[in-house]
Structures are given as C-alpha cells and as structure tokens.
C-alpha positions, 0 to 999 in steps of 0.5 A: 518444467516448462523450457520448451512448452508454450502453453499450460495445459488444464490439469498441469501441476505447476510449482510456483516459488513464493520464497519472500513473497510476504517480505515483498508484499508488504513492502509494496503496500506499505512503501517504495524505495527512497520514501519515509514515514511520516504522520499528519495530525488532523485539523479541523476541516481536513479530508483524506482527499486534501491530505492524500494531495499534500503528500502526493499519494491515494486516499486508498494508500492513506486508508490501508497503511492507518487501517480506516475502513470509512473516509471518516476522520477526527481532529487530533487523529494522527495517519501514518503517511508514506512520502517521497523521502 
C-alpha cells in the first residue's frame, strides 16, 4: 500500500486493478460520450485530410477506426466515422 509512502521504491511490488480497463480503451479509440457512427462513402478526388475536416476529427482516428495503414483511398470506399451526435 502506499497510504503514507511518497515514493516508489526500485524493486516495490505494485498491484494495479486493470478491472475494465479493455472495456475503456476501446472505447476511448472508437468514440466519446454523445457521439454516433457514421460512414462517408469516397468520391473521386477525396483525401483523408478533407473528410477528417467535415467531420471534425483526425486523419489518424479515420485510419485507426477503418484500419488503413496508408492515406490511400478509393471511389466507392465506405470509412466508418465517429461524429458528434
């Protein structure tokens, strides 16, 4: 316990809870409070930089949630999108 300690000390066995933590994480990566999925379906000419400015988030969140590992997309392509509901 470290009630009174200020200080952890090199070879101090800690217990951390991690109770939930899986249910937290993904929802922090995937959403906030009060916000909904949507998908954008790619035109011709679209970038992950235009999209990520009509819907107000990241060009990095838009990779992570449709699983892109490049910018690269296509005409006709469907990204699921988190927007403020």
């Amino acid at each position: 316990k470290l009630a009174r300690a200020k200080y952890i000390r090199p070879g101090q066995i800690l217990q951390i809870p991690t109770d939930g933590y899986d249910i937290y994480r993904k929802m922090a990566l995937t959403k906030s409070a009060g916000s909904k999925q949507v998908y954008h379906t790619v035109r011709s000419g679209d970038t992950l930089s235009e999209i990520a400015l009509i819907y107000r988030t990241s060009v990095k969140k838009i990779k992570k949630w449709n699983g892109l590992r490049s910018d690269r997309i296509y005409p006709g392509q469907k990204l699921k999108i988190w927007t403020k509901a």
